[in-house]
C-alpha positions in Angstrom: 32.8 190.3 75.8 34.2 193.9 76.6 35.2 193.8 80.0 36.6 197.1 82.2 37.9 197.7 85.7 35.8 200.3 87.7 37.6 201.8 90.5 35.6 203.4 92.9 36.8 205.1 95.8 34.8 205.7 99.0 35.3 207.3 102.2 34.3 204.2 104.2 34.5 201.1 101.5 36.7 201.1 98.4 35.5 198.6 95.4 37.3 197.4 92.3 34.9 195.8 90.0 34.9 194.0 86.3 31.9 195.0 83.9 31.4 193.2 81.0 29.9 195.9 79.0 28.0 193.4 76.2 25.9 191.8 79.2 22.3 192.8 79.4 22.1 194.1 81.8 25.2 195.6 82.9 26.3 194.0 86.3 29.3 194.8 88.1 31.5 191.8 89.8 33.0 192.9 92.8 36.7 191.8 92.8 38.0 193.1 95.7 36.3 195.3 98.1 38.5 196.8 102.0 37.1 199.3 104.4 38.4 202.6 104.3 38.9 205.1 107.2 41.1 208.3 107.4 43.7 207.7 109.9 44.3 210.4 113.1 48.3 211.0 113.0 50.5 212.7 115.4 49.6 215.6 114.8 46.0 215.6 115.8 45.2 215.8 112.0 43.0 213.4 110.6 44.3 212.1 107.3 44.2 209.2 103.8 46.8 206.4 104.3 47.6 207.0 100.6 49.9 204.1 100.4 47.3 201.8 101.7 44.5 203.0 99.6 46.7 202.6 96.1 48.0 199.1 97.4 44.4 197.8 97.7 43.1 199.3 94.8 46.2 198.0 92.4 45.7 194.5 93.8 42.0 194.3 92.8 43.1 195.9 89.7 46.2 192.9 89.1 42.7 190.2 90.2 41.0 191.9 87.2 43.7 191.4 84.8 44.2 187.5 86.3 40.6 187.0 85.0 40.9 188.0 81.7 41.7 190.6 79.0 40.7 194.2 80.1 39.8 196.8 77.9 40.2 200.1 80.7 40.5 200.9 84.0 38.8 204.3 85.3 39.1 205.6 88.7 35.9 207.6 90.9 36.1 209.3 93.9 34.6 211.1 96.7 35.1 214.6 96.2 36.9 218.0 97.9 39.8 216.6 99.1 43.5 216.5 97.2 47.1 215.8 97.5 50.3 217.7 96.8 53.1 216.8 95.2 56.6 218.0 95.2 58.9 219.1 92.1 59.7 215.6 91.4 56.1 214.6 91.6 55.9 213.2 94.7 53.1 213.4 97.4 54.5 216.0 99.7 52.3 214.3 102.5 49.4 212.0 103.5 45.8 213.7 102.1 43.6 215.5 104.6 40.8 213.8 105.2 37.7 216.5 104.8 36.2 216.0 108.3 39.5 217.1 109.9 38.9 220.3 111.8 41.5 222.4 110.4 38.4 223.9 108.5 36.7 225.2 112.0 37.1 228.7 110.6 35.9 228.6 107.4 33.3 231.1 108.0 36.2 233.8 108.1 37.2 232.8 104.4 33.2 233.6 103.4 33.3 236.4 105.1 36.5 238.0 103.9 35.4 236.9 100.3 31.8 237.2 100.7 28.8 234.8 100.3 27.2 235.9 97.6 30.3 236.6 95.3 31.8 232.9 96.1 28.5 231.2 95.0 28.2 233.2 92.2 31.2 232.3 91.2 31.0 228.8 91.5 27.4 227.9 91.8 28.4 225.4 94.4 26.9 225.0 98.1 29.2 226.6 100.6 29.9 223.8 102.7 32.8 223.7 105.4 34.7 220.7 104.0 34.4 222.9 100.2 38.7 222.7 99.1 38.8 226.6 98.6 38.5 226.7 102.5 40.9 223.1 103.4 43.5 225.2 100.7 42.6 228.6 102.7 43.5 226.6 106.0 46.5 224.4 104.4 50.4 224.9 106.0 51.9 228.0 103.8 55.1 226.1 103.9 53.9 223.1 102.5 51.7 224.4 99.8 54.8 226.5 98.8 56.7 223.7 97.7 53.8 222.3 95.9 54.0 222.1 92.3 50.9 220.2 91.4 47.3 219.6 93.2 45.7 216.6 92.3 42.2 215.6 93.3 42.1 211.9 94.9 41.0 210.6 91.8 42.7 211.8 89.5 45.7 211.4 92.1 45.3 207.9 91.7 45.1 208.4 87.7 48.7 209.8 88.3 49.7 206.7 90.4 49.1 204.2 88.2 49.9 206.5 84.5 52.5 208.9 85.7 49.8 211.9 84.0 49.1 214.8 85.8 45.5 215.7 85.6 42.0 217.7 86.2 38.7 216.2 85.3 35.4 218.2 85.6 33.6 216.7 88.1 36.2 216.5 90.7 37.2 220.4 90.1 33.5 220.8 90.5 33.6 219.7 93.9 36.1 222.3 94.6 34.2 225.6 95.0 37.1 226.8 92.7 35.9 226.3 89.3 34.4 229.6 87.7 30.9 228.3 86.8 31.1 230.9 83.6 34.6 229.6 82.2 34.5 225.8 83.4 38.3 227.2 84.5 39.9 227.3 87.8 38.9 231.4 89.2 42.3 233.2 89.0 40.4 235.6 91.7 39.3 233.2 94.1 42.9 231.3 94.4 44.5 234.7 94.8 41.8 235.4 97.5 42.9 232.3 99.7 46.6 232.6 98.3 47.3 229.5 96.3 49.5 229.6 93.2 47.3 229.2 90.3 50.6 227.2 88.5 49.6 224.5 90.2 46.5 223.4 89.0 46.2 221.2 86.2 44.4 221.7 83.1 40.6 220.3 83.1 39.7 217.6 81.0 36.4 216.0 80.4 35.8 212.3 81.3 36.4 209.7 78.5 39.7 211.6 78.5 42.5 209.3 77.4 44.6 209.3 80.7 47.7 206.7 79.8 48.4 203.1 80.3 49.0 200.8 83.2 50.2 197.5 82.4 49.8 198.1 78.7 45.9 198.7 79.4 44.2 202.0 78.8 43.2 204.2 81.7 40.3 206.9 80.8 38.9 209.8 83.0 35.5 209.1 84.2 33.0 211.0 86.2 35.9 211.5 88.8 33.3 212.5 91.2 31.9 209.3 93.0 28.4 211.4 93.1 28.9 212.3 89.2 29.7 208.3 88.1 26.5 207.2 90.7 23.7 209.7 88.6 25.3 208.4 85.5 23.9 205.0 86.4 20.3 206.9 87.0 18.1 203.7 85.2 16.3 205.8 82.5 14.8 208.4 85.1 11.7 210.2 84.3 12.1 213.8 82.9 11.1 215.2 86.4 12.4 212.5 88.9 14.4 213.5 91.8 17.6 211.5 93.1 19.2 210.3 95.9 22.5 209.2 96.0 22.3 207.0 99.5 25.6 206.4 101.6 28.2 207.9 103.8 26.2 211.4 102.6 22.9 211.7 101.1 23.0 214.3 97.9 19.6 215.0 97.4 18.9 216.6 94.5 17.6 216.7 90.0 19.6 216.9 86.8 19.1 219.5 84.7 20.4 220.5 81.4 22.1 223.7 82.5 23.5 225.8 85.6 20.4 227.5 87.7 21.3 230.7 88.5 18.3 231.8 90.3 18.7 233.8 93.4 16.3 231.0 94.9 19.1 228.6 93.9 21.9 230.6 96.0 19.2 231.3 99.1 19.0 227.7 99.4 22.3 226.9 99.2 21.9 224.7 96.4 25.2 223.4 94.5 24.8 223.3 90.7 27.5 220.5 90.3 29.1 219.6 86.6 27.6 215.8 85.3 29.8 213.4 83.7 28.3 214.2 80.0 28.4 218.0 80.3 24.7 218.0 82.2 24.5 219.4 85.6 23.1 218.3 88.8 21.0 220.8 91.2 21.6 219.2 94.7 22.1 219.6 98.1 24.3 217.8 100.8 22.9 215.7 103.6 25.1 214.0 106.6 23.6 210.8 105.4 24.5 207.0 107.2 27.9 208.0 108.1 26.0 209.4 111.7 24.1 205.8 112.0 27.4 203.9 110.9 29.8 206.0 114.1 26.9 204.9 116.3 27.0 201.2 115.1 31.0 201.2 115.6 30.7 202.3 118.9 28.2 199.6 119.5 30.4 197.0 118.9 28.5 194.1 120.0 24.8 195.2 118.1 23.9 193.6 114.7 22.9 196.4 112.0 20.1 194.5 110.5 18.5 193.5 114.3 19.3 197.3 115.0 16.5 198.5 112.0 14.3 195.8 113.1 14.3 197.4 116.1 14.1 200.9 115.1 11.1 199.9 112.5 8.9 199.3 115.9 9.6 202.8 117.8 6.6 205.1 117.5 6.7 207.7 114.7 6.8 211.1 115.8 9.8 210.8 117.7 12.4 214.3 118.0 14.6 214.6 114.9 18.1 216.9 114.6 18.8 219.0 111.8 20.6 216.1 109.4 22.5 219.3 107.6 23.8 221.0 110.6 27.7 221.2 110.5 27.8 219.9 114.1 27.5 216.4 113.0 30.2 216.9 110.4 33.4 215.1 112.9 31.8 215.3 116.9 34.1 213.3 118.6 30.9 211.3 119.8 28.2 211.2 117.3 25.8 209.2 120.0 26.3 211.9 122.1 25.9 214.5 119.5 22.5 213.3 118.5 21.1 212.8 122.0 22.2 216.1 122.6 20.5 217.8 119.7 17.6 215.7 119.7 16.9 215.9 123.4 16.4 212.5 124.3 17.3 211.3 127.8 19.7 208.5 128.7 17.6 206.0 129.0 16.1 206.0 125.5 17.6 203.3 123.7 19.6 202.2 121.1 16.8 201.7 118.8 15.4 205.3 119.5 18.8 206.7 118.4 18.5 204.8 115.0 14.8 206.2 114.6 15.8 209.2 115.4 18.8 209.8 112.8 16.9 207.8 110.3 13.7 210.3 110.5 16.6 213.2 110.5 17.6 211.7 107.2 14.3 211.8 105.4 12.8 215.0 107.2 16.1 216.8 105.4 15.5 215.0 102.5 12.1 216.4 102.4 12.9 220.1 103.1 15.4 219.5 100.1 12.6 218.1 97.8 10.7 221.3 99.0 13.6 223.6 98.4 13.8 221.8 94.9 10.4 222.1 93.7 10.1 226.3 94.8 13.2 226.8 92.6 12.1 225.0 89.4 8.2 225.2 90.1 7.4 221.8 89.8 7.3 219.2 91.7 9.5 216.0 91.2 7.2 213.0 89.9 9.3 210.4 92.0 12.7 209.7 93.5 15.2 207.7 92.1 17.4 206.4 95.2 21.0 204.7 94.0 24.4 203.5 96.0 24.6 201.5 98.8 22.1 203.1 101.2 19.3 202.1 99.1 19.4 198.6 101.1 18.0 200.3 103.8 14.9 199.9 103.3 13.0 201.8 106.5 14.9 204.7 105.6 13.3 204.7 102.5 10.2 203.6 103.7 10.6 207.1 105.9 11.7 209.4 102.8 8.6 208.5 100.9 6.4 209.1 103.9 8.3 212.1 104.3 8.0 213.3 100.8 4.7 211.7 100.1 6.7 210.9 96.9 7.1 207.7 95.4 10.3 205.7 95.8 12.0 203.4 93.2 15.4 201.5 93.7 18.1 202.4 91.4 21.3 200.1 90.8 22.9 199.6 94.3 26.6 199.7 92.8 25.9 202.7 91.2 28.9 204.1 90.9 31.0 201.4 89.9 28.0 201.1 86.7 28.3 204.6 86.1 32.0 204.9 85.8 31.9 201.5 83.6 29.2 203.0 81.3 31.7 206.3 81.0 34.8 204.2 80.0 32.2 202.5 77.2 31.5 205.6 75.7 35.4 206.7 75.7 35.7 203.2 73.7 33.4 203.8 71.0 30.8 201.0 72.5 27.8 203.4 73.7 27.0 206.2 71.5 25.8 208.5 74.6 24.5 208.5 78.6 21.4 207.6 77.4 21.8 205.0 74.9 23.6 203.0 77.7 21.1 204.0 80.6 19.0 201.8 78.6 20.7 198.6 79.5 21.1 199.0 83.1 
């Protein structure tokens, strides 16, 4: 028995978990598990109660030590957002949450920089919550008393080890990583004004990080999207993946940056893999849109609600399930009726069609998008993380694709990050050796 705790981070749920990794197959055992939910302040701004997110997550971590002996903790992420800290290292206020709108003007930042240069630069999809244009938008004040930026994961690496650091698949999320160097781009920070001194050097994951409570904490695919495709069960050579929850990231790995023109005309990112691999994606709204409309109707049951949506007519309107609009409306019900025309007294179940066919029309002008840039057409999709339970949605993305669908590990992420911390103790010899035994 080789047990770890796997910390995964996400913008609506946050999971600690215990993976034995001599069990065949590997299987994580949810220890604790709290909804999460940036918080509106005072201010208008929407931000992370920090404090709250590092309570929880310690106390599932002090369960998993109750249960036994642990051999390392490793911490994941959502990615593009970060936290500040002061000259004696600490957080000079709450983290912005990405959907806060102090990013409305982002365009001006790719304009004043340029499209082309900024994707050629990083190779990443210029997206509005990107943190080159939340850094471009962040109080001057404030960020001049910064002395370090942390990602969130890697800010938590600091809560518990006191060890200021960068790992490669959070600074890929950034749009600030020079895809040539693997290095934060002197140019771009001096673009949006941001002191490069405080940046912290990248490190890959397996990294040794520090202790907590005398137990080893390693780096792992920082990037909750990067730890999720690391759990990919043995996928084909040409299988495409989908990485199901709060977004969708539709998209392949490949060996190695593409830096087709193709590539930057469909506003693909190339983003860095946990092992030194890359994946080609792209960014969808995903089930955050069905989960706003679900809290607002506080007294309908999810599972009757797909029931229900499984008997509307195909056919039905569908929105644009990448348009920015949907990013933080202040109604997403509304948003959606709005954008999709539908008339006030089409129900509650037409709504849920509607954003679910949304969700797998995008998904198929993505697998479109994919196979014109590499010329060949993905053999199957590979769907992982918690939205794979929904199984009309992915009833609709094969129909949509006219691909065929197989379910990856729903706890993705928390496997993936396990499987990194085995390799950083000596236990798998490589990504594949342990994909093997999921």
């Amino acid at each position: 028995m080789l047990n770890v705790l796997a910390a995964d981070l996400g913008a609506s749920s946050i999971r600690v978990a215990v993976v034995d990794l001599d069990a065949r197959p590997l299987t994580p055992r949810i220890l604790h598990r709290f909804e999460n939910a940036p918080v509106r302040h005072d201010d208008g701004s929407l931000r992370w109660d920090w404090a709250r997110i590092v309570a929880a997550v310690t106390h599932g971590l002090e369960l998993g030590i109750a249960a036994g002996p642990i051999a390392s903790i490793g911490i994941d992420a959502w990615g593009v957002d970060y936290g500040l800290l002061d000259a004696d290292g600490e957080l000079l206020s709450p983290p912005y949450a990405y959907r806060d709108a102090r990013t409305d003007g982002w365009r001006a930042s790719v304009e004043r920089i340029g499209a082309e240069r900024l994707y050629r630069t990083t190779r990443i999809q210029l997206m509005q919550i990107n943190t080159i244009f939340q850094l471009a938008a962040h109080d001057r004040e404030e960020l001049a008393r910064a002395r370090r930026l942390l990602m969130l994961p890697e800010l938590l690496v600091y809560a518990l080890t006191g060890a200021a650091m960068g790992e490669r698949t959070s600074a890929g999320t950034t749009a600030l990583v020079d895809a040539a160097t693997g290095d934060w781009s002197q140019e771009l920070l001096s673009e949006i004004g941001v002191n490069p001194a405080i940046f912290p050097k990248i490190s890959p994951a397996t990294t040794f990080a520090g202790t907590w409570r005398s137990i080893p904490v390693h780096l792992v695919g920082g990037h909750d999207t990067a730890s999720a495709i690391a759990a990919l069960p043995s996928p084909a050579a040409n299988a495409a993946f989908i990485s199901s929850g709060t977004w969708m990231l539709v998209g392949a790995e490949r060996d190695a940056a593409d830096t087709s023109d193709a590539a930057m005309r469909a506003n693909f990112s190339n983003e860095p893999g946990v092992f030194g691999n890359m994946r080609l994606l792209k960014n969808v709204m995903g089930l955050w849109m069905l989960e706003q409309c679900r809290a607002a109707w506080t007294d309908t049951n999810i599972e009757a609600l797909l029931v229900a949506a499984a008997t509307v007519a195909p056919g039905g309107p569908t929105v644009d399930a990448t348009d920015q609009r949907f990013l933080a409306p202040q109604d997403v019900e509304s948003e959606v009726r709005k954008a999709a025309g539908l008339s006030a007294t089409a129900g509650r179940d037409v709504v849920t069609r509607c954003i679910l066919d949304s969700l797998a029309v995008a998904t198929a002008k993505v697998i479109d998008e994919l196979s014109a840039i590499s010329g060949e057409r993905p053999g199957e999709i590979v769907i992982v993380g918690g939205g794979a339970l929904n199984e009309l949605l992915n009833a609709l993305i094969a129909d949509s694709t006219n691909l065929p669908v197989r379910i990856g590990p729903i706890e993705a992420t928390l496997l993936g990050n396990a499987i990194t911390q085995g390799v950083a103790l000596g236990r798998f010899e490589s990504l594949a050796a342990s994909r093997t035994l999921l």
